[in-house]
BANU-676558 format. One record per residue (C-alpha): z, x, y. Coordinates in nm, 4 decimals. Example, Ala and Ser with C-alpha at 12.3 -4.5 7.8 and 13.67 -1.06 7.14 Angstrom:
{sedo {0.7800, 1.2300, -0.4500}};
{sedo {0.7140, 1.3670, -0.1060}};
! end
This chain:
{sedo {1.1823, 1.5376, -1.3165}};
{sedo {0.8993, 1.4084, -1.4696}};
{sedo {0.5259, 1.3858, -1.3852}};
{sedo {0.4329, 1.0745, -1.1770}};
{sedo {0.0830, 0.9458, -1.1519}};
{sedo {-0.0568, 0.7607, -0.8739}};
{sedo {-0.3438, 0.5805, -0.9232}};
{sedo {-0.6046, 0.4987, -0.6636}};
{sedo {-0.7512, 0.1702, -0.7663}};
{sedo {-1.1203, 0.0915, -0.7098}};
{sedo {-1.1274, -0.2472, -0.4838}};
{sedo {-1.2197, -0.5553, -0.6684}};
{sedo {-1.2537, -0.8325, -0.4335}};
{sedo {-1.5409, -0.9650, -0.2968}};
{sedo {-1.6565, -0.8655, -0.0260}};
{sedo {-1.5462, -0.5240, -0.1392}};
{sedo {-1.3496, -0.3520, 0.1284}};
{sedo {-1.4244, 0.0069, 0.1917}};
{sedo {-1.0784, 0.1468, 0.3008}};
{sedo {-0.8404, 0.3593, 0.0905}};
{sedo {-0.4630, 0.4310, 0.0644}};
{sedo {-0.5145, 0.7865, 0.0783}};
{sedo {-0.8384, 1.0276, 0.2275}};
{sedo {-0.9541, 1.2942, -0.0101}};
{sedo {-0.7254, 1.5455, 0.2352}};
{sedo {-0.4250, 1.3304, 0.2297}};
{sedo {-0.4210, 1.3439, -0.1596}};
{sedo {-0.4563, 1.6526, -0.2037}};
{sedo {-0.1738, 1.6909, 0.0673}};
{sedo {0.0801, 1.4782, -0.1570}};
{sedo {-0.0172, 1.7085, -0.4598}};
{sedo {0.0855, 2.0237, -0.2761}};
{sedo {0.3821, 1.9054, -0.0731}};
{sedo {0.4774, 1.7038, -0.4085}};
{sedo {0.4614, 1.9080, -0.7702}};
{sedo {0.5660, 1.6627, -0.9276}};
{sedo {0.3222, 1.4104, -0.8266}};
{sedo {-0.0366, 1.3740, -0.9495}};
{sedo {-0.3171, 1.1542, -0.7674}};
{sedo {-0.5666, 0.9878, -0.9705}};
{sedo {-0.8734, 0.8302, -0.8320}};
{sedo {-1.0389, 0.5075, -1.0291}};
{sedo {-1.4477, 0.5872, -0.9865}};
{sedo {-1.5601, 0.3711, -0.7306}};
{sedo {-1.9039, 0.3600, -0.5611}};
{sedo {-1.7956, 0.1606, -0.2563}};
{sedo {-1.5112, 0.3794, -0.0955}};
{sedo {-1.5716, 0.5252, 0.2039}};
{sedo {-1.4740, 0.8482, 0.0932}};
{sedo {-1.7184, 0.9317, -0.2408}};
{sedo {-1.6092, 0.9858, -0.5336}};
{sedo {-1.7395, 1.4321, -0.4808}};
{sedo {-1.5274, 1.4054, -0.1877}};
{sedo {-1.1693, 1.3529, -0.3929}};
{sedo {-1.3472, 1.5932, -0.6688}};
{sedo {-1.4025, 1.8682, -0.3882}};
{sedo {-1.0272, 1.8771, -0.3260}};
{sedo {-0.9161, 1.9138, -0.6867}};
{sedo {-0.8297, 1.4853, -0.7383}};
{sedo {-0.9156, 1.3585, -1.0584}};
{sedo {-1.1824, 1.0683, -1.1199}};
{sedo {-1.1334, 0.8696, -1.4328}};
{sedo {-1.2253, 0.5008, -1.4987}};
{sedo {-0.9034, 0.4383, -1.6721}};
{sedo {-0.5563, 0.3598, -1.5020}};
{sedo {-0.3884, 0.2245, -1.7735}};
{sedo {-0.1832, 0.5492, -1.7836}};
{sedo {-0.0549, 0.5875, -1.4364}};
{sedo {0.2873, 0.4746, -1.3076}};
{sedo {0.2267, 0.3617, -0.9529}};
{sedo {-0.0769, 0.1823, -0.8538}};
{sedo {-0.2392, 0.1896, -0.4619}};
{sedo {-0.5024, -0.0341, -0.3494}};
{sedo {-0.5838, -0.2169, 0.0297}};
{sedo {-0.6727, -0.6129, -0.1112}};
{sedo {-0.5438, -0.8295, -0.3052}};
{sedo {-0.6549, -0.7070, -0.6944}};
{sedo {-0.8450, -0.9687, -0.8709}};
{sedo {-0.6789, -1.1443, -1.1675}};
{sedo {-0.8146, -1.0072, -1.4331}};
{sedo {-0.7887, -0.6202, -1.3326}};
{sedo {-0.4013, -0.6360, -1.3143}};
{sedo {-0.2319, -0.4211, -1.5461}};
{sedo {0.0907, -0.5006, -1.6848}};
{sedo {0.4415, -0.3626, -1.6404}};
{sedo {0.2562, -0.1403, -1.3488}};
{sedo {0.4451, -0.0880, -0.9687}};
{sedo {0.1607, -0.2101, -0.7355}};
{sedo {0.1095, -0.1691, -0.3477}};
{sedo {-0.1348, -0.3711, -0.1634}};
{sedo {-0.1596, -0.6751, 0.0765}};
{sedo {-0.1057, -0.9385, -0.1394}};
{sedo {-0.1079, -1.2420, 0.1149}};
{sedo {0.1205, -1.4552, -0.1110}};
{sedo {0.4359, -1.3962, 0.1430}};
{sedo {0.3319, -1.6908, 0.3216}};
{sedo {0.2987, -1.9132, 0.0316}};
{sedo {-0.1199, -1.8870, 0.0828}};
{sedo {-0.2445, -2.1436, -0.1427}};
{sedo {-0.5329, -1.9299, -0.2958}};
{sedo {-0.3477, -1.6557, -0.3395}};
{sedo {-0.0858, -1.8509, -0.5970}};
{sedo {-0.2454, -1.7728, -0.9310}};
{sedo {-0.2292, -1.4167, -0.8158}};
{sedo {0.1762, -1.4207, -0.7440}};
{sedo {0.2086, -1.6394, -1.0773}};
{sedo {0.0096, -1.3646, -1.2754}};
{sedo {0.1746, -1.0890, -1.0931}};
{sedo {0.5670, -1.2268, -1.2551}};
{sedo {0.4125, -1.3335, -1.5900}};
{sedo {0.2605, -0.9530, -1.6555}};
{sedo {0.5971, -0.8089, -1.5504}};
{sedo {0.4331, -0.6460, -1.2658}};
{sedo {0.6656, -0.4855, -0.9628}};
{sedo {0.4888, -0.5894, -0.6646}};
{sedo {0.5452, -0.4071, -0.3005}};
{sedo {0.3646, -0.5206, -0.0339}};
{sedo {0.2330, -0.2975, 0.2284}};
{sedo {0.2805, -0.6271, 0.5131}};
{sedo {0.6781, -0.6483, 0.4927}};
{sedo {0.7491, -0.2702, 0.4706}};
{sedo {0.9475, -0.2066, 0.7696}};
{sedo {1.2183, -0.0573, 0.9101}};
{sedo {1.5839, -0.1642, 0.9640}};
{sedo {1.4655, -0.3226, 1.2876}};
{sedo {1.2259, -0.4727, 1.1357}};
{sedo {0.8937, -0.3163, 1.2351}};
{sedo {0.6646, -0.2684, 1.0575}};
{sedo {0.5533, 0.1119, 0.9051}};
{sedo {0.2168, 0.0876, 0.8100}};
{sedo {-0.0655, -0.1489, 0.9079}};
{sedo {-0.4016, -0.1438, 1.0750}};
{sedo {-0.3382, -0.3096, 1.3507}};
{sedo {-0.4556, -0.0655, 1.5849}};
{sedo {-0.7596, -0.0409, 1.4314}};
{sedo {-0.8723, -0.4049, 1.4506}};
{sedo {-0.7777, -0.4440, 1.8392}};
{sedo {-1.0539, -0.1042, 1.8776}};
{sedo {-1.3139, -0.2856, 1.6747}};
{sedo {-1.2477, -0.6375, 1.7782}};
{sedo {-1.2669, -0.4995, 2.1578}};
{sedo {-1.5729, -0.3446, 2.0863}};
{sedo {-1.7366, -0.6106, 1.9307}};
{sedo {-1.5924, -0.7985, 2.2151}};
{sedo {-1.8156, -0.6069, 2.4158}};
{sedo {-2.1289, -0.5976, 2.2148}};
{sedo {-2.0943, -0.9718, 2.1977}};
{sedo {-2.1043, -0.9693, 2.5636}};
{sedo {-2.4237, -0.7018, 2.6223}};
{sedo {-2.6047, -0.9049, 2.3032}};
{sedo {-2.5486, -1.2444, 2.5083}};
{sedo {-2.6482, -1.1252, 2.8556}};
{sedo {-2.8861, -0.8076, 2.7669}};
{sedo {-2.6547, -0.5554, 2.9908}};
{sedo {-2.6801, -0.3012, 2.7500}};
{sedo {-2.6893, -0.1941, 2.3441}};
{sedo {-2.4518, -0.0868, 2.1619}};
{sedo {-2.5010, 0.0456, 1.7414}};
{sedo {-2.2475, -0.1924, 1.5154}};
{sedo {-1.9405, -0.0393, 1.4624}};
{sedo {-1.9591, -0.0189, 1.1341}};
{sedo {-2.3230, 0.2077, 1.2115}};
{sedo {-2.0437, 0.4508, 1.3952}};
{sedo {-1.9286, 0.7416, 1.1691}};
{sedo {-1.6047, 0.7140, 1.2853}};
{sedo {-1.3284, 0.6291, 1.5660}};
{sedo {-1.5003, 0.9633, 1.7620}};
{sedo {-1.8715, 0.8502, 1.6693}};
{sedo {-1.7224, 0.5148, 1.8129}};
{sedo {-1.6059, 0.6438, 2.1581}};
{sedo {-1.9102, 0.8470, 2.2347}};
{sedo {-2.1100, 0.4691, 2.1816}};
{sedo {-1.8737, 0.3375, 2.4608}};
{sedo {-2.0361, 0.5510, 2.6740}};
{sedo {-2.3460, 0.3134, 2.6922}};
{sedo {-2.1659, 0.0234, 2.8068}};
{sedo {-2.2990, -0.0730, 3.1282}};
{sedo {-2.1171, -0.3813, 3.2631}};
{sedo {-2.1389, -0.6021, 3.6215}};
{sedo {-1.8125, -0.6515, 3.7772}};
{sedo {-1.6768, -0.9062, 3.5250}};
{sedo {-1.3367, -1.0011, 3.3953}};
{sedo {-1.1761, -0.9200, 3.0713}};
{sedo {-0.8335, -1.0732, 2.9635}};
{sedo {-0.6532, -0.9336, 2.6644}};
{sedo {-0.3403, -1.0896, 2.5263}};
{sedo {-0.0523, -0.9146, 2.3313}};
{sedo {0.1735, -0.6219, 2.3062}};
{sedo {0.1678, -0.5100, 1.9714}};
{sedo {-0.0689, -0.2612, 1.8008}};
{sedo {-0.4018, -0.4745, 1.8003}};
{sedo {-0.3630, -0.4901, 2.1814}};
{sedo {-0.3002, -0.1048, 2.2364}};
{sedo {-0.5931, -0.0288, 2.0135}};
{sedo {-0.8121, -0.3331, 2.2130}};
{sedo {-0.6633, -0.1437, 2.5529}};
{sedo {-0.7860, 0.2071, 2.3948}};
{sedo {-1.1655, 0.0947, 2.3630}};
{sedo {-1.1651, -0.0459, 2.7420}};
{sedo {-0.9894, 0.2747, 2.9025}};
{sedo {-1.2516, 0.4489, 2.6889}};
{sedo {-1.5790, 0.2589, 2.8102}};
{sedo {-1.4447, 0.3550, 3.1415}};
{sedo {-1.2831, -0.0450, 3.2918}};
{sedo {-1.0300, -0.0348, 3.4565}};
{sedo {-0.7145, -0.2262, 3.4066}};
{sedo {-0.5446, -0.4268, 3.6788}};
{sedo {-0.2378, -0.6515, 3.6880}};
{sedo {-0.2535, -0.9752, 3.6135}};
{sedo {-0.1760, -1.1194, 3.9740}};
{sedo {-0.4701, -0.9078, 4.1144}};
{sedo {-0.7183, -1.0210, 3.7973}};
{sedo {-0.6299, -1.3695, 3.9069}};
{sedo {-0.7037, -1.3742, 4.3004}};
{sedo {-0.9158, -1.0535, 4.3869}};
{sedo {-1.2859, -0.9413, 4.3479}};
{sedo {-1.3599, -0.6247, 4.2436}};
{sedo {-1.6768, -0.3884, 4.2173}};
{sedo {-1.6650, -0.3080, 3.8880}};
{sedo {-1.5310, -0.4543, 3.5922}};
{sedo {-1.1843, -0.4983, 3.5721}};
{sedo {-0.9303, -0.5943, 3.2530}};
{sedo {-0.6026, -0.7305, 3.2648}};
{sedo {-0.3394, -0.7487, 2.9529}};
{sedo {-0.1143, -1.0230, 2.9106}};
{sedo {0.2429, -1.0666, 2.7678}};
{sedo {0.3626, -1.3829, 2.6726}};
{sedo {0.5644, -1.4315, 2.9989}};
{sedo {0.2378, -1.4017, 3.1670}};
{sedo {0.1288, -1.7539, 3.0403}};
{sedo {0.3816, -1.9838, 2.9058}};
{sedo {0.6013, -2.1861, 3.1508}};
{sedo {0.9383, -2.3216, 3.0025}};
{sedo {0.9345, -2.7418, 3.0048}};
{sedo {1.1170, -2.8578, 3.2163}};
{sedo {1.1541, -2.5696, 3.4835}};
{sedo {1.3360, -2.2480, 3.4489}};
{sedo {1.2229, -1.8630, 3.3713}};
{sedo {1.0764, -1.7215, 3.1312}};
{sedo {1.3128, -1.6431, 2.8245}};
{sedo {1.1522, -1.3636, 2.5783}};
{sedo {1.4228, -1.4303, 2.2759}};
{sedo {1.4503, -1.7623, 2.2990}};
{sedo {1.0255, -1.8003, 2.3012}};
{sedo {1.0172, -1.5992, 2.0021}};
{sedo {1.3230, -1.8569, 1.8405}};
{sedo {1.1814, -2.1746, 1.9790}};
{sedo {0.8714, -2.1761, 2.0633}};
{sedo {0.8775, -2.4994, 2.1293}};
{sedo {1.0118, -2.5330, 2.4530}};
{sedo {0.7402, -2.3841, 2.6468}};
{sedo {0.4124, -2.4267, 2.7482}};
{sedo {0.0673, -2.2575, 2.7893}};
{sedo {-0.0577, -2.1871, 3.1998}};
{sedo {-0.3473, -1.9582, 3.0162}};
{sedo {-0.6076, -2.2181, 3.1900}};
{sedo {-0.5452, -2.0001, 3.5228}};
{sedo {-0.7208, -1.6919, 3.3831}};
{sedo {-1.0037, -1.9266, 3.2243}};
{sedo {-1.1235, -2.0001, 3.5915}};
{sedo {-1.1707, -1.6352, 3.6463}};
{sedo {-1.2343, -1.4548, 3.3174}};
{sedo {-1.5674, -1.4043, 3.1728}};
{sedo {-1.4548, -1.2424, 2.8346}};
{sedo {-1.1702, -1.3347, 2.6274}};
{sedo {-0.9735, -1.0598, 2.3624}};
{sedo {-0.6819, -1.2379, 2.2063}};
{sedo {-0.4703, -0.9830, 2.0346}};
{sedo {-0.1275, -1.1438, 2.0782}};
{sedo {0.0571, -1.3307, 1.7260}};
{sedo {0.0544, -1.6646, 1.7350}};
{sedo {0.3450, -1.8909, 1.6198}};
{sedo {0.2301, -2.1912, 1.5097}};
{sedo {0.5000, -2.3927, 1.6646}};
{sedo {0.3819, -2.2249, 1.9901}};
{sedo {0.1562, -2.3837, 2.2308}};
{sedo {-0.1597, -2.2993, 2.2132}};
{sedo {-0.3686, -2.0970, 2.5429}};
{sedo {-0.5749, -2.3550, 2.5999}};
{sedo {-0.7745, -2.6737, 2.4002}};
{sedo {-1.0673, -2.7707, 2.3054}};
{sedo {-1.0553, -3.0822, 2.6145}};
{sedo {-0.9760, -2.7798, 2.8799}};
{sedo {-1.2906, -2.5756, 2.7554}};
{sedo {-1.5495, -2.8774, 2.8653}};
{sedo {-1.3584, -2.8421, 3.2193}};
{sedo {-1.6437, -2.7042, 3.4933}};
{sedo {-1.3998, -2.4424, 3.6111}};
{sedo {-1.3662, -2.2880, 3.2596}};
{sedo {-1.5182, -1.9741, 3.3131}};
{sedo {-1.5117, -1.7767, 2.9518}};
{sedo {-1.8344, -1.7376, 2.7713}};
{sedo {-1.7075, -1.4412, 2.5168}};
{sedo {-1.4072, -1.4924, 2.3034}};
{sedo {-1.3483, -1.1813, 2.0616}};
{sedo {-1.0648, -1.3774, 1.8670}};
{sedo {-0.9111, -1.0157, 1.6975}};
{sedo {-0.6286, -1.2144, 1.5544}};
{sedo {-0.9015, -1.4932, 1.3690}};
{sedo {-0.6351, -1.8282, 1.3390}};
{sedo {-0.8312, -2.0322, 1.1911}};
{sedo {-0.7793, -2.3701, 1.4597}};
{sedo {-0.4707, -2.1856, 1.5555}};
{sedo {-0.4170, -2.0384, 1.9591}};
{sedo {-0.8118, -2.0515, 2.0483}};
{sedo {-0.9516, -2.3804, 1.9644}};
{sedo {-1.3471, -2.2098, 1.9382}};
{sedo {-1.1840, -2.0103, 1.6239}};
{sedo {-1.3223, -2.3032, 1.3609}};
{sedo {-1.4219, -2.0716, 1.0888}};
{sedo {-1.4191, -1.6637, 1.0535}};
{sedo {-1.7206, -1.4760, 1.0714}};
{sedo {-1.8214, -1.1800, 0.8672}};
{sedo {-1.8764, -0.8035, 0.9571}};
{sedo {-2.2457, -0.8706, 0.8865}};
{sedo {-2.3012, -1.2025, 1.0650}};
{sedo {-2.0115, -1.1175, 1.3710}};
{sedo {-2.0994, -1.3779, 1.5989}};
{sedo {-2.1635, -1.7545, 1.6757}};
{sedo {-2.1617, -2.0257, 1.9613}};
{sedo {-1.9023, -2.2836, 1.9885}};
{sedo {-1.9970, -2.6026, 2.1404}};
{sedo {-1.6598, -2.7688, 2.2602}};
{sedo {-1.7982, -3.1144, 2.3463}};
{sedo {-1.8626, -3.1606, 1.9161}};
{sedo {-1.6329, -2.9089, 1.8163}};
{sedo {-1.9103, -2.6693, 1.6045}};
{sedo {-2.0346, -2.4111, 1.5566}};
{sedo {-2.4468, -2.3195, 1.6253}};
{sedo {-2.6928, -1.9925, 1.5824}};
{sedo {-2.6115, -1.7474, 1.9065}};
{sedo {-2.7692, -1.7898, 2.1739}};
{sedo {-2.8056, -2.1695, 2.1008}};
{sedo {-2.7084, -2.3087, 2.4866}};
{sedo {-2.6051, -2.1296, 2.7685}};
{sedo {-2.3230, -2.4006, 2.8007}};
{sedo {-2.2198, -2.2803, 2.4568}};
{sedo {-1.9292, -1.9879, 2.4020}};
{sedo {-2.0051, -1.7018, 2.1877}};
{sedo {-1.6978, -1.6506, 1.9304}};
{sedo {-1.6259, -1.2905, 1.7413}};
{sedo {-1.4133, -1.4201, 1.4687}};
{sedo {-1.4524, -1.1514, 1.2269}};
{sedo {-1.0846, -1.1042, 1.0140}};
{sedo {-1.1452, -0.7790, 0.8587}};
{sedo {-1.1894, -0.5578, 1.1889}};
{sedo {-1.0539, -0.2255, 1.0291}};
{sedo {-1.3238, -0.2446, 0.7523}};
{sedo {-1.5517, -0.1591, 1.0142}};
{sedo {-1.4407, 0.1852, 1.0675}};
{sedo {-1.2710, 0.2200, 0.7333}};
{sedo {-1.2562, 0.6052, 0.7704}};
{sedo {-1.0605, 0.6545, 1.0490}};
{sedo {-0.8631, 0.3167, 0.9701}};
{sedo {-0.7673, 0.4694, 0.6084}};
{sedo {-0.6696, 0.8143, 0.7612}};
{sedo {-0.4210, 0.6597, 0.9710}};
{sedo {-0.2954, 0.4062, 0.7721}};
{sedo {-0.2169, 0.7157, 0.4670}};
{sedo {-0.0656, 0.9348, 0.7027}};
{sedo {0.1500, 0.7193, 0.7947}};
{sedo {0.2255, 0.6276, 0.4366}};
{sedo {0.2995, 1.0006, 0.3750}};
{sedo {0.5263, 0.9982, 0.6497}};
{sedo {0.7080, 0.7266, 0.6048}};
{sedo {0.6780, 0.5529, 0.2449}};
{sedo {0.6019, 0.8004, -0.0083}};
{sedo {0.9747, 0.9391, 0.0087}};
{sedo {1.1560, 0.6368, -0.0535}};
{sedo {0.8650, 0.5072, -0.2581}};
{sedo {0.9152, 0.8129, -0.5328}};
{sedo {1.2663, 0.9581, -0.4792}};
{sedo {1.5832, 0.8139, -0.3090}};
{sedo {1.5231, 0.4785, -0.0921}};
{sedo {1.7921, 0.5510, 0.1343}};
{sedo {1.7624, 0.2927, 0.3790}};
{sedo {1.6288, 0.0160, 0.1347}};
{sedo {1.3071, 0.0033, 0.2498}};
{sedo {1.0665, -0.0462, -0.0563}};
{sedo {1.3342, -0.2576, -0.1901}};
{sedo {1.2704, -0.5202, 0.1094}};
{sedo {0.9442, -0.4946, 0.0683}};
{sedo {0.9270, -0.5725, -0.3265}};
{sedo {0.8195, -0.9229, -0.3932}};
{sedo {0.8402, -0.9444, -0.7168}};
{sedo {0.9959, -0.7183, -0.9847}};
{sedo {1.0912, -0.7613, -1.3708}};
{sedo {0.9339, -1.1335, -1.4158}};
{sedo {1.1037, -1.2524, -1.0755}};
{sedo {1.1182, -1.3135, -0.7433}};
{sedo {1.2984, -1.0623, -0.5727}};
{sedo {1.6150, -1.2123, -0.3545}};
{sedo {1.4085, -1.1735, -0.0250}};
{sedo {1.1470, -1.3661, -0.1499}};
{sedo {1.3362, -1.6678, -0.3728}};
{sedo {1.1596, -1.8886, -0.0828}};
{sedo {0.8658, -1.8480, -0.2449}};
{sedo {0.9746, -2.0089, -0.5781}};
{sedo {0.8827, -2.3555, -0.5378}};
{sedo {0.5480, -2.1888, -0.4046}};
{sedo {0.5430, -2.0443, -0.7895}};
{sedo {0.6480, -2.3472, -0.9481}};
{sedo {0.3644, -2.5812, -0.7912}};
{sedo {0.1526, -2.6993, -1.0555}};
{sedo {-0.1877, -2.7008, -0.8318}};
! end
């Protein structure tokens, strides 16, 4: 068999994202395990992991590419750095039919370019194999709480992004030093395991959701919420899990009970957008709402939170919503106000730990089918585009393509 080359691309968009496909370790793991395989690493000065640390384990550093057959990044690779007739992996956000992202997918079939995206690589059940989810619900909880010590001067906690890594993270947690509030997280999925993971580690203490809603504690107390917890059916009847998920439609939100008693808010569930949403903008300017932190992990944009106007940024995290004008002001601005954590690229902030993860578990699970036999199909569903077209899984995109603007 002959030699293939993996290249490690250096991240092009702005702001440039830190994380990597593969740690300096891992790479040198898929050399040994893999003879066949050789890792190159495009020089980059804004990886996490330095260009001596890839060196130190025998990975080579080159500028050029142009001569590898597989290409790895995390973003979405700018324009003008795609190579032609090159198999790339990275989130491209096109499989939605995102508008700025179209020139990208158009470019992507003109240059002959095999495109797999990391998002829709999933099993025969269809979940997913490699994300980062569980890294944005530990940041986004975090921040959650940071937001919440910065408004009411309980305590001080470093950025995460200051933390070395998911460890240097947990030992920070330690300094939270919280009144007996009330924290409500929503979801199931990996975001809200990873949110759950910094809150068992700064010591709260979860509760159901019956006792979060009509008993005082003396300490502070979380609760996490399915969707059953919080959406009625119209019209009466119980709760049906497969038939929210179908039709969305046909229930609506009771999140307004947890308002009255919460004082932070982590939402971590997926939103539909046919779904109801927890609660609106005329329900915030009630007196009973309660909330005055919402750490919005997921970041819709005027999706299931209606304070989620805009997304902030790893370096400016935070700002108040004012839901009598609908904007957004400096922190701190009123005490009426409610102070919004909106940033959407969580993982960035602990982009060591996040990568490590997210590369073991594409050793574990991708490379195989990636470079040999793709028994079960599973880089072929997740190829969008390949030999100038659409892939069959993805001919929904075509009028997408087609659009002229």
């Amino acid at each position: 068999m002959s030699l293939i080359k993996i290249g490690l691309i250096r991240e092009g968009k702005n702001p440039p994202d830190k994380r990597v496909p593969f740690t300096p370790a891992q790479a040198e793991e898929i050399e040994q395990r893999f003879p066949q395989v050789k890792i190159v690493c495009q020089q980059s000065d804004i990886r996490c992991y330095s260009d001596a640390e890839y060196e130190a384990r025998g990975i080579a550093i080159q500028q050029d590419v142009t001569n590898c057959d597989i290409l790895m990044g995390i973003k979405e690779v700018p324009i003008n750095q795609l190579i032609p007739d090159k198999t790339y992996l990275f989130f491209s956000h096109t499989i939605k039919a995102q508008p700025y992202n179209r020139k990208l997918l158009q470019t992507i079939l003109r240059n002959n370019i095999r495109l797999i995206d990391y998002e829709v690589l999933k099993d025969t059940q269809g979940n997913r194999l490699v994300a980062f989810g569980r890294y944005a619900g530990i940041v986004g909880a975090y921040n959650g709480l940071w937001a919440y010590g910065k408004r009411f001067g309980h305590f001080e906690l470093r950025r995460a992004f200051e933390c070395f890594d998911i460890n240097d993270l947990k030992l920070e947690l330690r300094k939270v030093n919280l009144p007996p509030i009330k924290i409500v997280l929503t979801g199931a999925g990996r975001v809200a395991k990873g949110a759950m993971e910094t809150l068992d580690t700064a010591g709260i203490r979860k509760v159901n959701p019956s006792d979060f809603l009509h008993q005082t504690y003396s300490g502070p107390v979380y609760t996490q919420l399915n969707s059953a917890a919080y959406h009625q059916k119209n019209g009466g009847g119980s709760f049906n899990r497969d038939e929210f998920h179908r039709n969305p439609e046909r229930y609506h939100s009771t999140f307004t009970q947890f308002t009255k008693v919460a004082d932070i808010l982590l939402a971590g569930a997926y939103w539909n957008p046919n779904a109801p949403v927890l609660f609106t903008r005329q329900e915030m300017l009630a007196p009973d709402f309660k909330t005055k932190v919402i750490a919005d992990i997921t970041c819709d944009i005027n999706g299931s939170v209606p304070s989620t106007i805009r997304a902030s940024s790893i370096p400016e995290p935070l700002y108040d919503y004012d839901p009598a004008t609908h904007a957004a002001y400096p922190v701190n601005s009123h005490p009426n106000f409610v102070t919004v954590m909106a940033v959407d690229n969580l993982p960035c902030e602990l982009p060591r730990s996040a990568s490590e993860e997210f590369g073991r578990d594409l050793i574990d699970r991708i490379l195989k089918p990636l470079l040999f036999e793709d028994k079960e199909e599973t880089i072929k569903r997740a190829t969008v585009a390949e030999n100038g077209k659409l892939t069959s899984g993805f001919n929904y995109l075509s009028e997408f393509v087609n659009a002229k603007n």
